[in-house]
DSSP file (Angstrom, degrees, kcal/mol; ACC not computed):
  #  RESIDUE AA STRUCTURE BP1 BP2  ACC     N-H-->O    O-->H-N    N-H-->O    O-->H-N    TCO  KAPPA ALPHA  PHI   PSI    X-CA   Y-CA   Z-CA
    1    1 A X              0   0    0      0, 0.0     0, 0.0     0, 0.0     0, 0.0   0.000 360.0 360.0 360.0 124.2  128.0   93.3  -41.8
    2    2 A X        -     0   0    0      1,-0.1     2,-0.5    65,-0.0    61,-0.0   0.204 360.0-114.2  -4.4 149.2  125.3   92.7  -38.6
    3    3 A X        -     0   0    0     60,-0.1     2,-0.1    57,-0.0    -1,-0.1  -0.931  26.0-142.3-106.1 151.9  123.3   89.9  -38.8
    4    4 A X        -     0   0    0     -2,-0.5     2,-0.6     2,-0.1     3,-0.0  -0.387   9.0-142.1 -85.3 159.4  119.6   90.4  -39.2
    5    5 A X        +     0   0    0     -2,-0.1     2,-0.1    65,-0.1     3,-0.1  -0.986  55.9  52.5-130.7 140.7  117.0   88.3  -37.6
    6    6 A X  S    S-     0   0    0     -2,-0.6    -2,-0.1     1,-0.1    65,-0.0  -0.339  76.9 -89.7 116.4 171.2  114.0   87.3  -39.2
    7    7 A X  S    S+     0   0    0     -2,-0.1     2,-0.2     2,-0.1    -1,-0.1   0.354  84.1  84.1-102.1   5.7  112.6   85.7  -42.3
    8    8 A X  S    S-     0   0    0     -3,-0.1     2,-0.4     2,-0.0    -3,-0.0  -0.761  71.7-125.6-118.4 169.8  112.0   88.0  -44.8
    9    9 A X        -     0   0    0     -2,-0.2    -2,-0.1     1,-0.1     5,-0.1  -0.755  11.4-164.4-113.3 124.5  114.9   89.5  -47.4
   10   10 A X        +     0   0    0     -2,-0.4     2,-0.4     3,-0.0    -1,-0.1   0.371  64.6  84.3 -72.3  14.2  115.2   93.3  -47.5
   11   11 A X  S    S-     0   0    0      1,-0.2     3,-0.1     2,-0.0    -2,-0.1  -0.706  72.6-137.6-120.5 162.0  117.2   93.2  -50.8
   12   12 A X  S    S+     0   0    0     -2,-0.4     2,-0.7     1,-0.2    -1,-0.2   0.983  94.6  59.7 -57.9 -71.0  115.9   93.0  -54.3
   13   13 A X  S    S-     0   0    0     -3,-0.1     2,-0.5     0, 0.0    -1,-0.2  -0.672  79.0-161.9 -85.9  88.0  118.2   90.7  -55.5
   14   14 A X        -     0   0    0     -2,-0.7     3,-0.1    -3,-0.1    -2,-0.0  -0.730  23.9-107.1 -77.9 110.2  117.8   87.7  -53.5
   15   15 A X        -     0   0    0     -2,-0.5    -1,-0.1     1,-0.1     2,-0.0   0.058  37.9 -98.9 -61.0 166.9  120.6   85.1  -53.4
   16   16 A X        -     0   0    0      1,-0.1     2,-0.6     2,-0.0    -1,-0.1  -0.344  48.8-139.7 -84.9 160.9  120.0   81.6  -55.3
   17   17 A X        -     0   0    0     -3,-0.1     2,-0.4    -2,-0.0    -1,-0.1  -0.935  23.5-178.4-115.1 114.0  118.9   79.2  -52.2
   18   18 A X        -     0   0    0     -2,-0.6    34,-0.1     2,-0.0    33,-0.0  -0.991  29.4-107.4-121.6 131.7  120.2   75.7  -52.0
   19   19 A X        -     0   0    0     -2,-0.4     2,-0.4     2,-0.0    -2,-0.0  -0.307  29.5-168.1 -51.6 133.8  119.1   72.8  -48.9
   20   20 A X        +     0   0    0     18,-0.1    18,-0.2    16,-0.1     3,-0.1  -0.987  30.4 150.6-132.6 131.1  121.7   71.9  -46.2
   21   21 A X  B    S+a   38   0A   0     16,-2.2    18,-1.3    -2,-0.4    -2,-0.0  -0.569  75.7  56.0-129.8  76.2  121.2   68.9  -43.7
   22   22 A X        +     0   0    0     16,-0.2    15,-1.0    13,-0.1     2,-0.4  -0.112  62.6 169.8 158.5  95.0  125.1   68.5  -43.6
   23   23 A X  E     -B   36   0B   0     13,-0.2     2,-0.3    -3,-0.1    13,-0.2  -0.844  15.1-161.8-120.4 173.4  127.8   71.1  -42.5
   24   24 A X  E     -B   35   0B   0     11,-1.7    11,-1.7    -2,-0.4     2,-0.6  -0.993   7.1-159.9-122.7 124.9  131.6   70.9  -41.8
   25   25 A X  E     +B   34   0B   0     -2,-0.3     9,-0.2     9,-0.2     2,-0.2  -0.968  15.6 172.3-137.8 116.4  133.2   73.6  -39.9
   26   26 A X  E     +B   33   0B   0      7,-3.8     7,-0.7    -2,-0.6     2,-0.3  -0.682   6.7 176.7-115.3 177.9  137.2   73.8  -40.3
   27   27 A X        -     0   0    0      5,-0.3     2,-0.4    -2,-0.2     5,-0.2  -0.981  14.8-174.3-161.6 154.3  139.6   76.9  -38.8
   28   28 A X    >   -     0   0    0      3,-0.3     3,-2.0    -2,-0.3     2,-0.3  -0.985  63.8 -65.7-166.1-175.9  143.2   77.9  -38.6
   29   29 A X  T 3  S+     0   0    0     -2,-0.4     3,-0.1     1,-0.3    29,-0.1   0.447 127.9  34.9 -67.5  15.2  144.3   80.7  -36.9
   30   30 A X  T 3  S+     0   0    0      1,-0.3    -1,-0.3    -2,-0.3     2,-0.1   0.018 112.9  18.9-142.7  45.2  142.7   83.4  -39.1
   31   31 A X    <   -     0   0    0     -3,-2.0     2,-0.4    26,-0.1    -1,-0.3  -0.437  58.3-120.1 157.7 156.4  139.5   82.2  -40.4
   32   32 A X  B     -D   56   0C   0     24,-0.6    24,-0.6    -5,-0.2     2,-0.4  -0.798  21.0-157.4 -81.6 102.6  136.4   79.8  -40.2
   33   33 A X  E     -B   26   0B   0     -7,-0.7    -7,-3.8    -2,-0.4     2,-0.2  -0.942   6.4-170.0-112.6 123.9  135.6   77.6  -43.0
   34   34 A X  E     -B   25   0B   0     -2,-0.4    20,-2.7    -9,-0.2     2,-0.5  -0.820   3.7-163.8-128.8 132.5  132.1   76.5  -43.1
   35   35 A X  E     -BC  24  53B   0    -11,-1.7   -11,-1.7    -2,-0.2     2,-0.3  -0.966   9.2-151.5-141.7 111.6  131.5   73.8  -45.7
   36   36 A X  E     +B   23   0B   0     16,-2.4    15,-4.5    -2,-0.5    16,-0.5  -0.790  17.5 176.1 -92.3 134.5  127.4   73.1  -46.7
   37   37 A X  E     - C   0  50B   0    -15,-1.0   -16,-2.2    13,-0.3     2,-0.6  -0.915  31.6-144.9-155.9 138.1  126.2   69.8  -47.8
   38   38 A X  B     -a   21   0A   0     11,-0.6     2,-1.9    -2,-0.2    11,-0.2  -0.865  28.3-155.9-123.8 114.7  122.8   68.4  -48.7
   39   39 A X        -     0   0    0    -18,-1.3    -2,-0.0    -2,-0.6     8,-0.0  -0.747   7.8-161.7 -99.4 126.1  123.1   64.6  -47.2
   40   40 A X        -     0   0    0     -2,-1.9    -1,-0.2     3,-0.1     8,-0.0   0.708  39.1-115.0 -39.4 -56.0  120.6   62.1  -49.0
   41   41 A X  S    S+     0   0    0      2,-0.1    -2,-0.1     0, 0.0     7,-0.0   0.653  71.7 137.7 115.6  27.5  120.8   59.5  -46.4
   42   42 A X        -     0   0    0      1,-0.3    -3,-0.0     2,-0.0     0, 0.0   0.427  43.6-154.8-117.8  26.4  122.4   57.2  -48.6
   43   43 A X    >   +     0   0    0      1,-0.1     3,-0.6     3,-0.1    -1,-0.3  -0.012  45.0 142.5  59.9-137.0  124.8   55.8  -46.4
   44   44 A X  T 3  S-     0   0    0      1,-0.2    -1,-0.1     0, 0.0     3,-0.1   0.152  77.4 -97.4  93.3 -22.5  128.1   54.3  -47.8
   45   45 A X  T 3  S+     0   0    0      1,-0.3     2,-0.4     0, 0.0    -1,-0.2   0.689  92.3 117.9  80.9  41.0  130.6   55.8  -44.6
   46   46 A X  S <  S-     0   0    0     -3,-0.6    -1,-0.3     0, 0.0    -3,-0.1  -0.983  77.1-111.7-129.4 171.6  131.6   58.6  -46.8
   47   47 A X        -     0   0    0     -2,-0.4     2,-0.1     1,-0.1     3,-0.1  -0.195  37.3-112.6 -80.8 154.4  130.9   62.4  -46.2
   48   48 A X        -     0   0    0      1,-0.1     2,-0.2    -9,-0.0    -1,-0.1  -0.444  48.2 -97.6 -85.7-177.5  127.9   64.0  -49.0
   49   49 A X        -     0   0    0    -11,-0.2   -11,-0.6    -2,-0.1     2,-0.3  -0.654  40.7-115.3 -85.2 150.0  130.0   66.8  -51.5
   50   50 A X  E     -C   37   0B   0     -2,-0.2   -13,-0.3   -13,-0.2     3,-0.2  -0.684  28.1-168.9 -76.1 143.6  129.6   70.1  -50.3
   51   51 A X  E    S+     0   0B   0    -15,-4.5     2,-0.5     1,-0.3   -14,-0.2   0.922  75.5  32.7 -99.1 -51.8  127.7   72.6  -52.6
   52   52 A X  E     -     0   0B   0    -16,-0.5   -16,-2.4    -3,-0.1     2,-0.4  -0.779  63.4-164.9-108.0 111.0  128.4   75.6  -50.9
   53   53 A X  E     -C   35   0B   0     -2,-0.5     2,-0.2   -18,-0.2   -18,-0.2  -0.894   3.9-167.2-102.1 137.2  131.9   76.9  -48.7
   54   54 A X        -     0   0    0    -20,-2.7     2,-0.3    -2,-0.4   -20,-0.2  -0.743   7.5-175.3 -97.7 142.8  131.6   80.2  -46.2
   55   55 A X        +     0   0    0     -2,-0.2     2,-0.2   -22,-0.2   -22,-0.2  -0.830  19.6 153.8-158.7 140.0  135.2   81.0  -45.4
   56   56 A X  B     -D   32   0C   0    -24,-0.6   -24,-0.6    -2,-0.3     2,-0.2  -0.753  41.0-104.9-156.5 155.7  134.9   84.0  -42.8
   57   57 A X     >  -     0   0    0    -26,-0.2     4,-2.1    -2,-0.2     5,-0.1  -0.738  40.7 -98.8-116.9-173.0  137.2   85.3  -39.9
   58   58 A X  H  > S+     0   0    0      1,-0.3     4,-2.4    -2,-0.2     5,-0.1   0.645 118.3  57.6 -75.7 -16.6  136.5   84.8  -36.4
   59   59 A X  H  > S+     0   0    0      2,-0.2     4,-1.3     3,-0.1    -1,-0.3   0.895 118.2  37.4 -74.9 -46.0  134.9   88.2  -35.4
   60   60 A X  H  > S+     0   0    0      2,-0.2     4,-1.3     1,-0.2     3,-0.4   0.989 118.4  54.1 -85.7 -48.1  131.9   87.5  -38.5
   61   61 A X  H >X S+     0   0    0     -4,-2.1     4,-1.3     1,-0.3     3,-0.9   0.887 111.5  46.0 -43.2 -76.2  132.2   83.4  -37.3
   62   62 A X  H 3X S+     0   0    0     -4,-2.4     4,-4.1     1,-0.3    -1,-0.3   0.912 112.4  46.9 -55.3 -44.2  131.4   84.7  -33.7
   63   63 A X  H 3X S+     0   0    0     -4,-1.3     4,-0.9    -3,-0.4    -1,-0.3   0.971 110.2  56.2 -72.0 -34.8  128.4   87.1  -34.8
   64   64 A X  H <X S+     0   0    0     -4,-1.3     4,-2.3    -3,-0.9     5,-0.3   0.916 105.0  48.4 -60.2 -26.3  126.9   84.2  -37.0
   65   65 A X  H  X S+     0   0    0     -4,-1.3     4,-2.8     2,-0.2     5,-0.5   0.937 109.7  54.7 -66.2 -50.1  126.7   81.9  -34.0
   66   66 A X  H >< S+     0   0    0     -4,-4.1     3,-3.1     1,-0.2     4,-0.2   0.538 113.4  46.1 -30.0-101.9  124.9   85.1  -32.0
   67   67 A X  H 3X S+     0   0    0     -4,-0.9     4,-2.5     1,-0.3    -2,-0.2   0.222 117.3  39.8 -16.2 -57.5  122.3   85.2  -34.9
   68   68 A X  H 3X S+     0   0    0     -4,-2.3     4,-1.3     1,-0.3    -1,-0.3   0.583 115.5  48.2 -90.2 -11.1  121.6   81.6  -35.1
   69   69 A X  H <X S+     0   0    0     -3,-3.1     4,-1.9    -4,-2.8    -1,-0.3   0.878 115.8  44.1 -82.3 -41.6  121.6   80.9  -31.7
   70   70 A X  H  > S+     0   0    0     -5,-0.5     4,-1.3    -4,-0.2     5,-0.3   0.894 114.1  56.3 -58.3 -40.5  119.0   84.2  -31.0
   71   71 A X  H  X S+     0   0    0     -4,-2.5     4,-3.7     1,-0.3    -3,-0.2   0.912 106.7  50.5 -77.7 -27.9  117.2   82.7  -34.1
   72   72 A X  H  X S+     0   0    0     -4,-1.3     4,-1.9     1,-0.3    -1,-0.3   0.895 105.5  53.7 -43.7 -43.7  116.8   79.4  -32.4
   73   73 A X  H  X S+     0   0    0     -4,-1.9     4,-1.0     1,-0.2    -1,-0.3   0.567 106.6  43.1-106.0   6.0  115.6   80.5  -29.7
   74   74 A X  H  X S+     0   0    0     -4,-1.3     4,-2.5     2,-0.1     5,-0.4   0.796 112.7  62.8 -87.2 -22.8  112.5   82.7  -30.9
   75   75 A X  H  X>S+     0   0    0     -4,-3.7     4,-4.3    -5,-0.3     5,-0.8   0.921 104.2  42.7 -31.0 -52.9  112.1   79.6  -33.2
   76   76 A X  H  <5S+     0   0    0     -4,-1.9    -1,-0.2     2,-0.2     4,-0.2   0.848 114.0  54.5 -80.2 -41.4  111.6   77.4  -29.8
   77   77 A X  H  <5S+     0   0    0     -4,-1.0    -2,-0.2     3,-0.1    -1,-0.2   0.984 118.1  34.2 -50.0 -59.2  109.2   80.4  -28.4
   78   78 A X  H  <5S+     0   0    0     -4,-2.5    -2,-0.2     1,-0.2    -3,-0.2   0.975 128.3  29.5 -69.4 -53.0  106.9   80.3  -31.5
   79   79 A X  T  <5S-     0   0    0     -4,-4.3    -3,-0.2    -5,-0.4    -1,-0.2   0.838 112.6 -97.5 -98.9 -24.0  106.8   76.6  -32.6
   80   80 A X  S   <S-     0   0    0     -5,-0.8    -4,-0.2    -4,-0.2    -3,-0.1   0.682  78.2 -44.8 133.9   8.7  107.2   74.8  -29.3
   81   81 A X        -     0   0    0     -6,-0.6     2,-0.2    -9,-0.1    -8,-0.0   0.000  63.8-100.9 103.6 128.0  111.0   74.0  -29.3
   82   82 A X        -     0   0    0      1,-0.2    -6,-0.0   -10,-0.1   -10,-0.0  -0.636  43.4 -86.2-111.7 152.6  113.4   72.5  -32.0
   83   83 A X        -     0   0    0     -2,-0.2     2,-0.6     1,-0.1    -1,-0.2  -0.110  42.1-112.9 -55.2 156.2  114.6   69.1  -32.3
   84   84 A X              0   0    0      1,-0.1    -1,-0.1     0, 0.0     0, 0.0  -0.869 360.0 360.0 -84.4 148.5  117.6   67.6  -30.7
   85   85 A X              0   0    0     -2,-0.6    -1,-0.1     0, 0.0    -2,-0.1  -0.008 360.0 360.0 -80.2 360.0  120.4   66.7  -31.9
């Protein structure tokens, strides 16, 4: 499926929403696994749990990167520019 841009949901049935400040992105030769993580800050030198895994092949992997790179960048038109990393 396409990826959409923009914020609002055409579907009825809206998936449950959970915060990520922490991903992981593993691969092997037929598909992406993308590993969502909400890190606390609470140090310790270990990785937070993940709540949520994507596991994807490389054609839908390639089209999220479009999306979220296109979505960056009217983000950085509208608000003024997104942090660096």
């Amino acid at each position: 499926m396409p990826g959409r841009v923009g914020g609002s949901s055409e579907h009825a049935n809206t998936p449950s929403a959970k915060y990520a400040n922490y991903f992981k992105v593993g691969y092997n030769a037929f598909e992406f696994l993308i590993d969502f993580a909400q890190d606390e800050g609470g140090g310790g030198g270990t990785d937070p749990e993940s709540h949520t895994r994507i596991i994807t092949n490389p054609k839908s992997a390639r089209a999220l990167l479009d999306l979220l790179r296109q979505s960056i960048e009217q983000y950085d038109r509208r608000y003024g520019g997104s942090e660096s990393v």
